[in-house]
Structure formats: C-alpha cells, structure tokens
C-alpha positions in Angstrom: -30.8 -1.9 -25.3 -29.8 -6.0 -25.1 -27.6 -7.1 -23.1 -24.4 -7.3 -25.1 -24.7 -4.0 -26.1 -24.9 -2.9 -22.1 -22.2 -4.6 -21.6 -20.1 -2.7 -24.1 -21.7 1.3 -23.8 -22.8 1.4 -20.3 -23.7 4.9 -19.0 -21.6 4.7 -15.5 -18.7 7.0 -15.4 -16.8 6.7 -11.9 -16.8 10.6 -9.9 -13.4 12.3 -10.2 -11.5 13.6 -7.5 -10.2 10.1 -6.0 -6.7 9.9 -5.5 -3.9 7.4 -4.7 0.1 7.5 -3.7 0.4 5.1 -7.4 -0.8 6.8 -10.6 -3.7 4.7 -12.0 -2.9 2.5 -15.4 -4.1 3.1 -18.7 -4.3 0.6 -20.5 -5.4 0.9 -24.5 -4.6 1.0 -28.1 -7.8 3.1 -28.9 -8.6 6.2 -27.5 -11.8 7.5 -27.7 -12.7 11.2 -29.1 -15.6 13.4 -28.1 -16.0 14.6 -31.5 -14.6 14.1 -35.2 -13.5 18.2 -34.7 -11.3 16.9 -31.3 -9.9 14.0 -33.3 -8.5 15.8 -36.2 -7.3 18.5 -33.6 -5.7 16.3 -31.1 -2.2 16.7 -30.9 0.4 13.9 -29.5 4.0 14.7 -30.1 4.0 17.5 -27.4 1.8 15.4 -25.4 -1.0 18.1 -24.8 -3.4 15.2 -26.2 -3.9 11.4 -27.2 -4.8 9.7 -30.4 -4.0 6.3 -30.1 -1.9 3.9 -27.9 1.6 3.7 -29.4 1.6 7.4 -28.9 1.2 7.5 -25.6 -1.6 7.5 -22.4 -1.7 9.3 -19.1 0.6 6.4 -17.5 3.8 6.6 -20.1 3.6 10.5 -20.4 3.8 10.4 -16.6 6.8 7.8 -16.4 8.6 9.9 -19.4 8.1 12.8 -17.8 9.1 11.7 -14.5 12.5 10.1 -16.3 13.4 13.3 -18.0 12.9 15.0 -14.7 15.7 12.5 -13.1 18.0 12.6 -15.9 18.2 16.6 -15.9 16.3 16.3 -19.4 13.5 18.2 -21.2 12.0 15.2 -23.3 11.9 11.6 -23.2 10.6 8.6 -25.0 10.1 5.3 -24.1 11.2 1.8 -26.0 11.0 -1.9 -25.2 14.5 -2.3 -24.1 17.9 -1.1 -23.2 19.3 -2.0 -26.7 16.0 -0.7 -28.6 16.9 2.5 -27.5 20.6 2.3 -28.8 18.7 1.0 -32.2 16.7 4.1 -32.2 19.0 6.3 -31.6 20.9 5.3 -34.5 18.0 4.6 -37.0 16.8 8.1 -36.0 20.0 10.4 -36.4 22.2 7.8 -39.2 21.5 7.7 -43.0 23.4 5.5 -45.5 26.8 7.3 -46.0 27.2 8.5 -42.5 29.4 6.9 -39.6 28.9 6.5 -35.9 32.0 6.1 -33.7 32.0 3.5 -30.6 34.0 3.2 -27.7 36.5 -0.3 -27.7 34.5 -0.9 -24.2 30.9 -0.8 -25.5 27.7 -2.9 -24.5 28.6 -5.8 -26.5 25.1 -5.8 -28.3 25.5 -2.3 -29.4 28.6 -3.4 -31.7 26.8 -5.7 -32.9 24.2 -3.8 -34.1 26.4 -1.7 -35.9 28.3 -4.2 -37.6 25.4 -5.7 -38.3 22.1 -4.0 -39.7 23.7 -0.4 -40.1 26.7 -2.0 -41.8 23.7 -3.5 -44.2 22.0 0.2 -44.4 25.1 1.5 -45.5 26.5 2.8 -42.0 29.7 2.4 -41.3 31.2 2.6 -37.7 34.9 2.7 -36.1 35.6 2.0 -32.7 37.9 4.6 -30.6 39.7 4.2 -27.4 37.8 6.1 -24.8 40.5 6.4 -22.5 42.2 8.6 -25.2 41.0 12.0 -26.4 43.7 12.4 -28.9 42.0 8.8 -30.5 38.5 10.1 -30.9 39.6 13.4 -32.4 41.5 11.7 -34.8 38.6 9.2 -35.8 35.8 11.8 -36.2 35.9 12.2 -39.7 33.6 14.5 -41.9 30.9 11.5 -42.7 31.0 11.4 -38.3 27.5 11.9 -37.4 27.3 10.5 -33.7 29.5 9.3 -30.9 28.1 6.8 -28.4 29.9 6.4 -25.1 30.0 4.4 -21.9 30.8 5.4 -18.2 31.8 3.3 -16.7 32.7 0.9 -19.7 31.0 -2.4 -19.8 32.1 -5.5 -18.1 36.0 -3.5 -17.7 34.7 -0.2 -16.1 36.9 2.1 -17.0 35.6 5.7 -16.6 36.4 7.9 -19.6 36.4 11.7 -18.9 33.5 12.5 -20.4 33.7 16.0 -19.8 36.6 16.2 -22.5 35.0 13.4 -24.8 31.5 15.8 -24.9 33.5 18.8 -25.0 35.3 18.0 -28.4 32.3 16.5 -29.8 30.8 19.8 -29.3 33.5 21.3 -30.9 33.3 18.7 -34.1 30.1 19.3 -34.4 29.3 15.4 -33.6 26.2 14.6 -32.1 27.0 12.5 -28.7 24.5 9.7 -27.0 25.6 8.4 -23.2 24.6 4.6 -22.3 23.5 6.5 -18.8 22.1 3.1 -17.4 24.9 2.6 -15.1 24.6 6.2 -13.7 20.6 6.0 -13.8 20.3 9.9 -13.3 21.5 9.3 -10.3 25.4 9.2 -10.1 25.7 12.3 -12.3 24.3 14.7 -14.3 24.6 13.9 -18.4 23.5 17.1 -19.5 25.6 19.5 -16.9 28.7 18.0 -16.6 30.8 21.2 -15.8 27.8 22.8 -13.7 27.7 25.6 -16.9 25.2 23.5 -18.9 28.3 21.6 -21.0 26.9 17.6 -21.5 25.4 15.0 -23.8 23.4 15.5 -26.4 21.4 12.1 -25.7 21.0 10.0 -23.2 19.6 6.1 -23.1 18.7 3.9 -19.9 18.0 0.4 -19.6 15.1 0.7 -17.6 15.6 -3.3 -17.5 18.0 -2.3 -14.8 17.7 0.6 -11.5 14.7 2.4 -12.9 12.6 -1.6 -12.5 14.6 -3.1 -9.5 13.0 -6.0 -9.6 14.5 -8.2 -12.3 11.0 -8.9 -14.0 10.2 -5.6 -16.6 12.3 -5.2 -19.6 12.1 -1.3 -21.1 14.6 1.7 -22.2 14.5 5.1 -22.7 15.6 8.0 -24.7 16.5 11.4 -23.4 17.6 14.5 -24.1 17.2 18.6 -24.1 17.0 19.3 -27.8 13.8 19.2 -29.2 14.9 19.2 -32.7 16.4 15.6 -31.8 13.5 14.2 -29.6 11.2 15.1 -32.3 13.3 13.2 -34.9 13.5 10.1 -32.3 9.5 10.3 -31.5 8.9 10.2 -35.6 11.3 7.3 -35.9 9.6 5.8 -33.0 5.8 6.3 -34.6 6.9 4.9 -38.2 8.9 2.0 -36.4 5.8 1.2 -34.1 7.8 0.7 -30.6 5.4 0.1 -28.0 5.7 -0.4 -24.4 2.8 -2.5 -22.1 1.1 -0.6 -19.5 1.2 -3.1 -16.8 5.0 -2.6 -17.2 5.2 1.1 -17.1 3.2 1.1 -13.9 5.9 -1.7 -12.9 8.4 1.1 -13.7 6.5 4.0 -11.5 5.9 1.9 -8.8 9.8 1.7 -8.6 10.6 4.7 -8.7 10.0 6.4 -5.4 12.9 3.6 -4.0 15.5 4.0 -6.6 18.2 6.1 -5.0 17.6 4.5 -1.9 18.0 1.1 -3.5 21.1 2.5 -5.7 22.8 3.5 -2.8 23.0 1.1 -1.1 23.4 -2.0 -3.8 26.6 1.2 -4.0 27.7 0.7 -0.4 27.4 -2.9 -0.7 29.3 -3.1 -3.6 31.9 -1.0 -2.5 32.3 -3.2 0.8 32.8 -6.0 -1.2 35.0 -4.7 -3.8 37.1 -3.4 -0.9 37.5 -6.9 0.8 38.5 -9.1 -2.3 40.9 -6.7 -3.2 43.4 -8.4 -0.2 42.4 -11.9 -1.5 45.3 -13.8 -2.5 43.8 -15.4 -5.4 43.0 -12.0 -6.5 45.0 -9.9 -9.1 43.0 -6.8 -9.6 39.1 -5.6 -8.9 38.2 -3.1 -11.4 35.5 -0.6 -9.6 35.8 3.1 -10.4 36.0 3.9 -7.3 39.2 2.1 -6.2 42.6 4.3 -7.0 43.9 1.4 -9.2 40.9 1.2 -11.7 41.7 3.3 -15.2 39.8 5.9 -14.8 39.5 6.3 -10.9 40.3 10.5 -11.8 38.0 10.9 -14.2 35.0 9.1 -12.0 35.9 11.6 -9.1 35.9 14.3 -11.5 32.4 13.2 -12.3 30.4 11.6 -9.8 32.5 12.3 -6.7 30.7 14.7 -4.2 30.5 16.7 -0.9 29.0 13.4 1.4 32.0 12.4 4.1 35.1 9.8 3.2 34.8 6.3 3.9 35.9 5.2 7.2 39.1 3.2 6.6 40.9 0.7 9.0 43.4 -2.2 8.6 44.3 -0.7 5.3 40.9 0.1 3.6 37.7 -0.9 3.3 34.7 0.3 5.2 33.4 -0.1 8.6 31.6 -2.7 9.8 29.9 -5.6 8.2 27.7 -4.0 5.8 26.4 -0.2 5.5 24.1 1.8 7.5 21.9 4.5 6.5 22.9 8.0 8.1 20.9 11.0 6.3 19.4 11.8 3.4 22.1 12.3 1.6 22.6 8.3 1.2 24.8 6.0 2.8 27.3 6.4 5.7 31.1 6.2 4.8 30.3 6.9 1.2 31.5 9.5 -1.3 30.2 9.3 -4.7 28.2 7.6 -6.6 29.4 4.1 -7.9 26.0 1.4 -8.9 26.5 -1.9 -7.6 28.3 -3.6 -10.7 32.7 -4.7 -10.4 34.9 -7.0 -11.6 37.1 -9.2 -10.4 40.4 -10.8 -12.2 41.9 -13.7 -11.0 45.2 -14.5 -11.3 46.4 -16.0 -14.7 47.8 -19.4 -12.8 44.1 -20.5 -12.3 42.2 -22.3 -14.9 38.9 -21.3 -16.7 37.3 -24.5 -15.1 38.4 -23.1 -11.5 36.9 -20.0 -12.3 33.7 -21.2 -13.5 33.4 -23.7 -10.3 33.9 -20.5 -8.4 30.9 -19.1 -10.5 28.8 -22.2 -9.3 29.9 -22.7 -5.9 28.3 -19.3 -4.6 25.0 -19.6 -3.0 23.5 -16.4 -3.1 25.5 -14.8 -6.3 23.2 -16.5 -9.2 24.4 -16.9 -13.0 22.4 -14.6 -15.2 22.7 -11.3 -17.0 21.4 -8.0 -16.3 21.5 -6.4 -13.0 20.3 -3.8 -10.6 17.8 -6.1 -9.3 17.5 -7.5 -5.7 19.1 -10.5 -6.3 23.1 -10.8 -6.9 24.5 -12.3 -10.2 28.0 -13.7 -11.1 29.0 -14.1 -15.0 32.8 -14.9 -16.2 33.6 -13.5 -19.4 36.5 -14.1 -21.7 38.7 -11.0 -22.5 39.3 -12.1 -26.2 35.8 -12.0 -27.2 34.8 -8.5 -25.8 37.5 -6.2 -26.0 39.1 -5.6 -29.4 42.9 -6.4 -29.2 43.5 -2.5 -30.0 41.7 -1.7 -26.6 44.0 0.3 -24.0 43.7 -2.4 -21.5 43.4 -5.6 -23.1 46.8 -6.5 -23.2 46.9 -5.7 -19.6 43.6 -6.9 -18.2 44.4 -10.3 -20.3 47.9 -11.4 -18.8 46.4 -10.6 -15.0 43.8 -13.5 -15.6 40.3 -14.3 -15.9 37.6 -11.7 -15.8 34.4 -12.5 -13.4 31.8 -10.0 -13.5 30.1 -9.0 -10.0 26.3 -7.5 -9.3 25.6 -6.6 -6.2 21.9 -6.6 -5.2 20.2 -6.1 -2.2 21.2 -8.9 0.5 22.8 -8.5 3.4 26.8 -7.4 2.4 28.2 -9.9 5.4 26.2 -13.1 4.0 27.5 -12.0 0.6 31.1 -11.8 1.6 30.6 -15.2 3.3 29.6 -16.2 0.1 32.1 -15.1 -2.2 35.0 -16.3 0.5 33.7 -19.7 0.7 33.8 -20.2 -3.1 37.1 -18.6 -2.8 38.4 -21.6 -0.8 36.2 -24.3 -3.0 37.6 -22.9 -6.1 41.3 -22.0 -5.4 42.3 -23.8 -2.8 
C-alpha cells in the first residue's frame, strides 16, 4: 500500500467506551455504509440511521432532540436561521391558492417574505390584530391554511392571549406556528398552554438568539408534536437542501446546559432596568410584559407567570438592590415569571430623532446591532411608521408618546448598565 493510499484507508479505529461532559462532533457529507444491503436499508427520517449529511449525524440528531425535549415537543428539525425556519414553514404547509394570516406586530422579515416570494407563488396573506380575537376570527377565511403568531410582539411587545388565539384556530381548523424565540422553551410551554394538552401546532426558534448565547452562531429550528407535519417539513427540508455546519451545532450544545441560567438572569436584569427608566422624566412609557401598563400585561401572567415569590418592591417599584442575586433553583430572587431580556423604551414626543439617536451612541456598554440574547447589550431606535401597519391597535397610541428605542439586555453587571443608560439620559435630553 503507498503512501497516499495510507493516508486515506488506514486500519486504526480508536476503542469505544470514552466519554466526555460535550458530545463529540460529526462532521461529514458522506457517510460510509458497511454494505450495499445496509445502504439501501438505512433509514433517516425517523432517525434510526444516516445516509448522508444534509440528513443528519449523531451531533444534529442530538441537538434536535435535545430542542424538542425543551420545547415540550416530539420532533424537531434544524435550519440555518431564525427566518429560514419561518420560510419553511410556509413553503412546507402553503400551496398557490392558499393564505396565511400574520399578526400586525410580526418579525419584520417574516412580512416580508410573504409579501414577497409567496405573494409570487401565488400565496396570499392578511395581517390581523393579535390583540383582538374577534379580528382573527373574522379574517380566517376558507383558503386560511396557517396562522403565525408572536409573544411577545416584536420590537412593541405586546402579549396576545395565545391561549384564545390557539384555541379558535383549533376550532377553524387553521394550522397555527409560534415565533417561540422570545420564550426559548423556557418562559412557557407552546404545546400545553392550558395544562390539558391545548397549544400550537408549530413552533420555530432563532437559535441565533438564547439557545447560542454568544452572538457568533446563526441557526433555527422547527418544532412540533404532529408527525404528519414534521414529516411534511423534513421532505421540504431534503428537496430544499437546508443544511446546518457541525462546528455550529456543537456551538449550540455547548450552550445549552447555561441557557435558563443565562435567561434568567439577562430576565432579572432586564426587569431591573425596565423598572428604573420607567420614573425617568424623559420617559413616556417602557413596554415590557411584565409591567401593568404594557398591552398585554394579563395575558403574559396568564401565560408565563408562576409559583416563584413577588418581587420585592420599595420607593414605588422596582427590585431590590443594584442588580439580582441567585437564590435557588428555581431562578432568580424577587422574580415571578418568565420575561427574556428584550424592552422598549418611548420617549417623549418633544425630543427629536437626532436626540434619540445621540442617546443610542452615547451609551458605552449598550452597543448598536441587531439580534440579541447574547452577552453583550444592544440599543436600536426604530421608527413606528415603518413597522407597524397604521391599522395596528397601538400605533396610533405608541406613535403620539414618541420615539421607539429598543433595549437588549445581556449579561453585564445591571448597576454599570443603569449607569450607562442614565448618563446618556443626561447627554441626550438634558
């Protein structure tokens, strides 16, 4: 045997039996059969077997299954991105002549999709008020084939009641698909909503977000309990070709094992802060589900709120001391809920667009970018006109208290961030 083909088929197989806290990575596009009988045999879709690298290896069966356990889900597939999963979704379930509804408070990119390449494929959409049952059940329409929805909406946050929304698309007969990447699996339970088994029928995560935590892996996922509609998203997902890299779904496991600590308490940070601008005067409203005067406060208690002790108020609200502290393992001290680590704030409609955006570039340890649920904070103003239809239920509103800034909390010290955000307070305003 020459060298070269030594180097290629070398005899050495490592022993088994060695294991390590991190599952190893499998890296490969082919996969190598004993026999032509165990090739033609192999099975992939139920993942008792591999055949070739877009249909999965050891590592992205693991971090699928390990997703699906998290979400409360039987199956899951994985995609390169947040919004590829929205696209997949939709390629998999929509044909031309059917419509898919969307709330008015959707990821941006998602309505743009559908006005965009399933408009061209024949699919129409129409956008509903999720604050208003009475609105979706008079939008679902016999061609209705799927309803996406939001909790907490994006950029506004209000919290639908998704209990009611699921519940009548249920009764409609509507398929229904949750953006869960705010909740992560973590601040609720998509699938059992009313502890009796009542949920979504699909759920998608921008694994971009929590599920990485560090700002550097860009991936989604699909999941759900039906195995009629996972097996018409994993066919989609062969014919389309969507792959994901191994070094990035080992990225994604290694994360995983900190991800509720890390959610928590991005949570109690966030809620800290929210808490304290609310008494700035420059201030006109912080929307965060979690505060009374955010549309939808009801329905997020309803949803995500839970047994863990009320927060510790003094000198009219807030929480106690300069940051959080880590009590038990049920999460964070002074915290009921669940809540993610994303607000916004609205300043009052005296001040200028160029004072908000100095306020944007004055902070030090807030940095202007999108995504979030990283360790690092991020600021990003947003203009009102261009993301909320004028037919929204709080765009009228929203727009005459001011400009929109959009906060994401990440893991530094609370106090340093407050700092922060009061010292560009006084650059910007004052």
């Amino acid at each position: 045997m020459v060298t070269n083909t030594k180097l290629i088929h070398h005899h050495y197989s490592p022993p088994k039996g060695f294991k390590a806290p991190q599952e190893p990575t499998y890296q490969a596009s082919t996969v190598i059969f004993p026999s032509v009988s165990a090739m033609r045999s192999t099975e992939w879709k139920n993942k008792s077997g591999y055949t070739y690298g877009l249909h999965g290896t050891p590592t992205t069966f693991t971090l699928e299954e390990r997703l699906a356990s998290i979400e409360g889900a039987l199956h899951c597939q994985l995609v390169p991105s947040g919004l590829a999963a929205i696209a997949l979704v939709n390629l998999s379930l929509l044909r031309s002549g059917d419509e898919v509804l969307l709330p008015s408070n959707a990821y941006g990119p998602s309505t743009a999709l559908a006005q965009g390449e399933l408009a061209r494929y024949g699919i129409t959409h129409k956008v509903y008020d999720p604050m208003s049952l009475n609105d979706l059940a008079q939008k679902i329409s016999p061609q209705t084939r799927l309803v996406w929805l939001e909790a907490p909406g994006s950029v506004t946050m209000e919290f639908p009641d998704l209990l009611a929304l699921t519940e009548l698309c249920k009764e409609r007969g509507v398929t229904s698909a949750l953006d869960n990447t705010w909740g992560a699996g973590i601040a609720f339970n998509a699938f059992d909503l009313n502890g009796k088994g009542l949920g979504v029928d699909l759920t998608i995560q921008a694994l971009t977000k929590y599920a990485s935590g560090g700002g550097d892996v860009l991936m989604g996922c699909i999941c759900t309990r039906n195995p009629e509609l996972d097996n018409h998203i994993k066919l989609t997902h062969m014919r389309l070709g969507l792959g994901v890299g191994a070094a990035d779904v080992q990225a994604v496991l290694r994360s995983l094992p900190s991800m509720a600590l890390r959610y928590k308490a991005q949570d109690a940070s966030a809620r800290f802060l929210a808490n304290a601008l609310t008494s700035q005067s420059v201030v006109a409203q912080v929307l965060h589900p979690s505060l009374k005067e955010c549309p939808g406060h009801e329905h997020w208690q309803a949803c995500c709120a839970s047994s863990e002790p009320q927060a510790n108020e003094h000198q009219g609200g807030g929480y106690e001391g300069r940051g959080y502290e880590v009590s038990d393992s049920q999460g964070i001290q002074g915290i009921q809920g669940n809540a993610a680590s994303i607000f916004s704030v609205i300043f009052k409609p005296e001040f200028s667009q160029a004072q908000v955006d100095k306020f944007c570039d004055s902070l030090q340890y807030f940095k202007i970018g999108y995504s979030w649920g990283g360790p690092m904070s991020l600021v990003v103003p947003y203009d009102l006109d261009t993301i909320r239809p004028p037919q929204h239920s709080q765009h009228t509103t929203l727009l005459a208290r001011g400009r929109l800034v959009r906060l994401c909390i990440g893991l530094e010290d609370s106090a340093d961030l407050l700092d922060d955000l009061k010292r560009s307070i006084q650059t910007a305003f004052h």
